[in-house]
C-alpha positions in Angstrom: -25.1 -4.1 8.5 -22.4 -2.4 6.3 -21.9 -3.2 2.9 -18.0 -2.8 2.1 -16.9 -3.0 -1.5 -13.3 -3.3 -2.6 -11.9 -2.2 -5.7 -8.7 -2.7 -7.0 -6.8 -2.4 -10.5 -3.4 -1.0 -12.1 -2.4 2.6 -11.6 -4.5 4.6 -14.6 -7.3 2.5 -14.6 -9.7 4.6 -13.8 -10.7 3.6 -10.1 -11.1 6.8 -8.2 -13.6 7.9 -11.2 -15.1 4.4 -10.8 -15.9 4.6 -6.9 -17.0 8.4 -7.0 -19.4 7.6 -10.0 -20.5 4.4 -8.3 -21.3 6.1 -5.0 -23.2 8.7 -6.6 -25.6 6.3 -8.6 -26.3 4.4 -4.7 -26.8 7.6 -3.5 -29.3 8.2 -6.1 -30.7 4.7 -4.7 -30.9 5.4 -1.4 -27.9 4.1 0.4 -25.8 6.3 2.3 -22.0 6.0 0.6 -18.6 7.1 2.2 -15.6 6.2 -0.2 -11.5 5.6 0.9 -8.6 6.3 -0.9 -5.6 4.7 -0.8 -1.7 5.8 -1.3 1.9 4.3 -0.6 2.7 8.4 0.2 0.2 11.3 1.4 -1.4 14.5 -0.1 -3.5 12.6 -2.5 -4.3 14.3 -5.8 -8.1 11.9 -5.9 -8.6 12.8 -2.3 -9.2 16.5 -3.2 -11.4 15.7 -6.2 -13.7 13.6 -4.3 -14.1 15.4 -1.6 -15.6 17.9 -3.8 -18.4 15.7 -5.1 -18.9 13.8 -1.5 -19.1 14.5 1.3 -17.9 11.2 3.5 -14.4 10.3 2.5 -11.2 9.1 4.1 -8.0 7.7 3.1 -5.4 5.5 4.2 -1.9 7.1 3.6 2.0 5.9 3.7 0.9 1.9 2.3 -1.8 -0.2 0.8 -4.7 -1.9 2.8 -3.3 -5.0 3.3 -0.1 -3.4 5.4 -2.2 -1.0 6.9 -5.1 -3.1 7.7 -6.0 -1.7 11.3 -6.0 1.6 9.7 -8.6 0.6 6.9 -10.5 -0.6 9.7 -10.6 2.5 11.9 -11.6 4.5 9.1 -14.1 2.2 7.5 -15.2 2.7 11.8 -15.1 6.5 11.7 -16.9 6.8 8.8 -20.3 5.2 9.9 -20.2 6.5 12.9 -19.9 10.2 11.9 -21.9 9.8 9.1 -24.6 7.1 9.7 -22.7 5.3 6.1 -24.7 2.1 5.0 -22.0 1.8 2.2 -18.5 2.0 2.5 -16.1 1.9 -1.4 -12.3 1.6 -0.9 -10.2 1.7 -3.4 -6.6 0.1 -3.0 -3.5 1.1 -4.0 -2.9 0.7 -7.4 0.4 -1.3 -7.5 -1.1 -3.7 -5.0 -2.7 -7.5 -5.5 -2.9 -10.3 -2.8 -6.2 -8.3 -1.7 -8.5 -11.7 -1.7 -6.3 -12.7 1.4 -4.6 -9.7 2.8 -8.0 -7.6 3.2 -11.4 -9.2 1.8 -11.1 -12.6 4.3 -9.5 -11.2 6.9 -13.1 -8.4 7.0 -15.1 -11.5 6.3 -13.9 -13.4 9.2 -13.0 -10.4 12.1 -16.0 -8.2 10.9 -18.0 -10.6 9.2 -20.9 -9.9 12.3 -20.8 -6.6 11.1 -20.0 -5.9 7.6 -21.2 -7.5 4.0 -18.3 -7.3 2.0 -19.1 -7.7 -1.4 -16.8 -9.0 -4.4 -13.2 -8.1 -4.8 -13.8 -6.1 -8.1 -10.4 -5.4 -10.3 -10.7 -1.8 -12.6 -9.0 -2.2 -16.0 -7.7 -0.1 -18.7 -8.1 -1.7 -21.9 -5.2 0.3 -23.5 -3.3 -1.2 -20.8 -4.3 -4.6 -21.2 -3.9 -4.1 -24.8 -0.5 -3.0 -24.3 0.6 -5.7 -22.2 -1.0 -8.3 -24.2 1.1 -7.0 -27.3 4.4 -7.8 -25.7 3.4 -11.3 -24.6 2.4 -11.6 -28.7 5.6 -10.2 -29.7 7.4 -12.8 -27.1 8.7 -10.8 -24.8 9.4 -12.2 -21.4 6.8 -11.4 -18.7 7.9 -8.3 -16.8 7.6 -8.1 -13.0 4.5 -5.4 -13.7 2.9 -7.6 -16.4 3.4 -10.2 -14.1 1.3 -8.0 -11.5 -1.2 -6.7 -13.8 -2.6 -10.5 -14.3 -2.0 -11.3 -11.0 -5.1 -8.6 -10.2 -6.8 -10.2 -13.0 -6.4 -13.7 -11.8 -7.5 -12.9 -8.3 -10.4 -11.0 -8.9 -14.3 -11.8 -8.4 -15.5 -8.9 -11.0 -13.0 -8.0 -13.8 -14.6 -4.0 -14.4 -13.5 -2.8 -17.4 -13.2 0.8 -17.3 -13.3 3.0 -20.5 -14.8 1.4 -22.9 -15.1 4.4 -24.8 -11.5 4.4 -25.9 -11.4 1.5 -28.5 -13.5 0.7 -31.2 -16.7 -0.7 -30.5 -15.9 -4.6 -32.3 -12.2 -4.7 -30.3 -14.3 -3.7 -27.0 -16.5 -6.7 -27.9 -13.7 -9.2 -28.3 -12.0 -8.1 -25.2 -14.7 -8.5 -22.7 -15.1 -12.2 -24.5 -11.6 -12.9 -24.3 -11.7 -11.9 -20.3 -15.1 -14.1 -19.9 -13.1 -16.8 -21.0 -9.7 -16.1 -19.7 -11.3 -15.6 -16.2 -14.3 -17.6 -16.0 -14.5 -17.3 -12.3 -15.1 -13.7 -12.4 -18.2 -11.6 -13.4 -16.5 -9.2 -15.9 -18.0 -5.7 -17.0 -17.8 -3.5 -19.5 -18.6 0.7 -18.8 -17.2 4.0 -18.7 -17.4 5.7 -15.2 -16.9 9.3 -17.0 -19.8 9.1 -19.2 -21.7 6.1 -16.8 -22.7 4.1 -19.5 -23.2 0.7 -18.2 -22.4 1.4 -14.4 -25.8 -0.2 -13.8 -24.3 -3.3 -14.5 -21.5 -2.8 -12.7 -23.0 -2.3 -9.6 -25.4 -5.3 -10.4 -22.4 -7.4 -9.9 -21.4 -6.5 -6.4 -24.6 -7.9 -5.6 -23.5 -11.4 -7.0 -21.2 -14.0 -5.2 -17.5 -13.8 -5.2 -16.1 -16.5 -7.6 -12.6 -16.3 -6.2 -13.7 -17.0 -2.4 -12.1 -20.5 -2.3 -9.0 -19.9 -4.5 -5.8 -19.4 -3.5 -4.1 -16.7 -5.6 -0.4 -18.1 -6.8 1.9 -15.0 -6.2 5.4 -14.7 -6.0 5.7 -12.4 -3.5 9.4 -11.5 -4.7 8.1 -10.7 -8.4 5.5 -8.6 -6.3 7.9 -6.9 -4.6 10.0 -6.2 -7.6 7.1 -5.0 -9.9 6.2 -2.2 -6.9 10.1 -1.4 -6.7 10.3 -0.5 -10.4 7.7 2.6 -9.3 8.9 6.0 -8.5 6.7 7.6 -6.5 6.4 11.2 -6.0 3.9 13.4 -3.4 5.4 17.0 -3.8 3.7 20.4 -2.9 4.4 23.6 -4.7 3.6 27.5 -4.3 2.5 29.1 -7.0 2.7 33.1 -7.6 2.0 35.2 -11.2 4.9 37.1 -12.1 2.6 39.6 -13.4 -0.6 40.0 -13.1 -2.9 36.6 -12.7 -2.5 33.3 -14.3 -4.4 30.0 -16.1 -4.2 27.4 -13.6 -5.8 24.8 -15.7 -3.0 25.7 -18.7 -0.2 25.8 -16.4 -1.1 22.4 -14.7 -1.5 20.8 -18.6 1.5 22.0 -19.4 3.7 20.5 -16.6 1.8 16.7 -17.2 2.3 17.5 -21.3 6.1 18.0 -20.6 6.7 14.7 -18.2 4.6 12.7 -20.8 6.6 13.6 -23.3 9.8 12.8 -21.2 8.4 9.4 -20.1 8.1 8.7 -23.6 11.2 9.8 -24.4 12.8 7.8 -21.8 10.8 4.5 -22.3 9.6 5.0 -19.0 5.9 3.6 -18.4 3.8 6.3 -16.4 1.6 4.5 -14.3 -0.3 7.8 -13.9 0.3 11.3 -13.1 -1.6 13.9 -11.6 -1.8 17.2 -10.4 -4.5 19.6 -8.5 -4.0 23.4 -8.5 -6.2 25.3 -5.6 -7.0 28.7 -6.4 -8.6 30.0 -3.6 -11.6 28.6 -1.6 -13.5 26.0 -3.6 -12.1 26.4 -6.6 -9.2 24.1 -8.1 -7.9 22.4 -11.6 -7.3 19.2 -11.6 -5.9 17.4 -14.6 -4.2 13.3 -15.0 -2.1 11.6 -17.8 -1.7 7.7 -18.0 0.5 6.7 -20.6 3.9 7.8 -21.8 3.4 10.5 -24.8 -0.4 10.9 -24.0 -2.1 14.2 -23.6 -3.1 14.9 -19.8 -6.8 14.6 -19.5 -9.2 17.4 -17.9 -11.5 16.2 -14.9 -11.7 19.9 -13.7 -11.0 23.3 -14.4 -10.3 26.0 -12.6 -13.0 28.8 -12.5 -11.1 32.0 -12.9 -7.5 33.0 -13.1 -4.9 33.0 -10.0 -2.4 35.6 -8.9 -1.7 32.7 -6.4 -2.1 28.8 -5.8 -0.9 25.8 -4.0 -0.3 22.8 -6.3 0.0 19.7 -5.8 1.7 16.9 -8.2 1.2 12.9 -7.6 3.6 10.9 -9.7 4.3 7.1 -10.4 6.6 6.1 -13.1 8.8 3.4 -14.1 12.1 5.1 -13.3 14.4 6.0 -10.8 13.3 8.3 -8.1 16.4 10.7 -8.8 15.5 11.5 -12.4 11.9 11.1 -11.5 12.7 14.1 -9.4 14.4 15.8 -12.1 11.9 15.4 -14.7 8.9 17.3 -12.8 11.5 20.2 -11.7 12.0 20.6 -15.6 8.3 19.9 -16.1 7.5 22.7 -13.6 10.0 25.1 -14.5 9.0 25.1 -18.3 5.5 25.6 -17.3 6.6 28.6 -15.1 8.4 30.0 -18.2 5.7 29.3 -20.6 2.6 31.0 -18.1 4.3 33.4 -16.4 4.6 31.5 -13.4 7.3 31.5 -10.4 7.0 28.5 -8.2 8.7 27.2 -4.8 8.2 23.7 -4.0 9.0 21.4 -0.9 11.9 19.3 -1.2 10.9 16.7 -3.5 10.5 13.0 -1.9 10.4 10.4 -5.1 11.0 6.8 -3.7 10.0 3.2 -3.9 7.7 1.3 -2.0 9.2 -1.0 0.3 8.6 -5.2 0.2 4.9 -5.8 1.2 4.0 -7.1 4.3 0.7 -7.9 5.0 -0.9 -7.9 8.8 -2.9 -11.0 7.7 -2.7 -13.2 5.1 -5.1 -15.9 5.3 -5.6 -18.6 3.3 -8.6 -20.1 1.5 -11.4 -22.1 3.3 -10.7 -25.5 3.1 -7.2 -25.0 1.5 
């Protein structure tokens, strides 16, 4: 019997760390894990840094799980039966909710003879949340991605919240109380997958029953629709060459996110994250994020040794317009090729927004 565990949660929030930390502690159990990503476009940034750390992964390109269901399923298939999997993580994409209908019970009731699958679990930022919960305080009217942010909230079994480590240790308390009573139907946790403090606990409660099984989520699948469409999304590829000599890989990449982070900010636009892998040669890549507008990128890997060549690739969703999306990693690139002595060709680049969602199934409730 497979055990199939579901994660989803706003862009940024941390789930790709989550599922390759949690696959490595239930490897360290026994249990033989594969893991899936999960993108609206392809040439997935996450993809790369797992596959360095595991060795069964998949991924489920050009929409989320619940539009490209039969894929989820065929690769949930090919995974244990190239790789003898007991376990199987997916994480969705992150601009996606509906997932207690559109995925979990449709598994449960077509696979149900064949697969576990345990809690829908939700991955949160608390600076997000933070940030959201501000602007309902200061009155502002709900906006279509606040209004999708709670809807992953409201529809989840096990509210995980990720980072813990990035407020104060009294604000981190009152949050997770706050969530245990916003959300009493779901387990919530409190952990950081980076340093695994906690994750114990974490994967303690996909052992425990799913509190949202028999609720219908209320969604608005317009306001859905319209929170995805205020994403540009970007997939682009790029050659790198030193103009003389070799260059820092890791530098160059944190200099391209430190420029579009300072341009989001500029521009009011919310990043919901933005990341960006540089392959030096064989094994070796950098591969650096940033999450919030005006934020310095974070380093989950460096590269090894300097380049006199590379292939980057940059994975970008922000609250903009595709066009100056576009625009703003072309400057973000070129000042980085000025800066680190860099010349770069990339593919043509392809920023857009998701189209409406619309799911294979969408099935309701038991007894609703």
């Amino acid at each position: 019997m497979i055990t199939f565990i579901p994660l989803t949660g706003f862009l940024g929030a941390g789930k790709t760390t989550t599922m390759t930390a949690a696959a490595l502690a239930l490897q360290e159990q026994g249990r033989k894990v594969a893991v899936i990503t999960n993108d609206q476009g392809v040439e997935l940034v996450d993809t790369k840094l797992v596959r360095s750390q595991l060795d069964a992964v998949a991924e489920v390109t050009g929409g989320c799980f619940c539009c490209k269901f039969e894929d989820l399923v065929e690769a949930i298939v090919a995974l244990v039966a190239s790789d003898d999997v007991d376990t199987v993580i997916a994480e969705a994409v992150g601009s996606c909710t509906d997932l207690q209908a559109t995925v979990v019970r449709p598994l449960r009731q077509y696979y149900g003879e064949q697969m576990v699958v345990a809690p829908l679990t939700t991955v949160v930022d608390p600076l997000r949340f933070l940030a959201f919960d501000r602007a309902a305080q200061r009155g502002e009217p709900e906006s279509d991605l606040s209004y999708l942010f709670c809807r992953q909230l409201t529809e989840a079994d096990v509210i995980a919240v990720n980072k813990l480590d990035t407020i104060k240790p009294d604000k981190a308390a009152d949050l997770l109380a706050r969530l245990r009573t916003d959300y009493p139907n779901a387990a919530v946790v409190g952990y950081c997958a980076t340093g695994g403090d906690h994750l114990p606990e974490l994967l303690g409660a996909w052992g425990g029953q799913p509190g949202n099984e028999a609720v219908d989520l209320d969604i608005d699948y317009d306001r859905y629709a319209a929170a995805e469409a205020q994403l540009a999304w970007m997939n682009q590829e790029l050659d790198l060459a030193a103009v003389d000599g070799s260059f820092d890989a890791t530098a160059w990449a944190r200099a391209v996110l430190e420029h579009l982070s300072t341009w989001a900010k500029d521009n009011d636009s919310l990043i919901g994250h933005a990341k960006l892998t540089v392959e030096t040669g064989g094994e070796d890549f950098a591969k650096l994020s940033v999450t919030g507008a005006g934020e310095e990128p974070s380093l989950d890997r460096a590269a090894q040794s300097t380049a006199t060549s590379a292939r980057a690739v940059v994975n970008a969703r922000v609250a903009c317009e595709p066009d100056d999306l576009d625009r703003a990693v072309q400057d973000a690139v070129t000042a980085a090729d000025q800066a680190h002595g860099v010349t770069s060709s990339a593919t043509t680049p392809v920023s857009f927004k998701p189209g409406y969602p619309r799911p294979v199934h969408r099935l309701a409730a038991a007894g609703a």
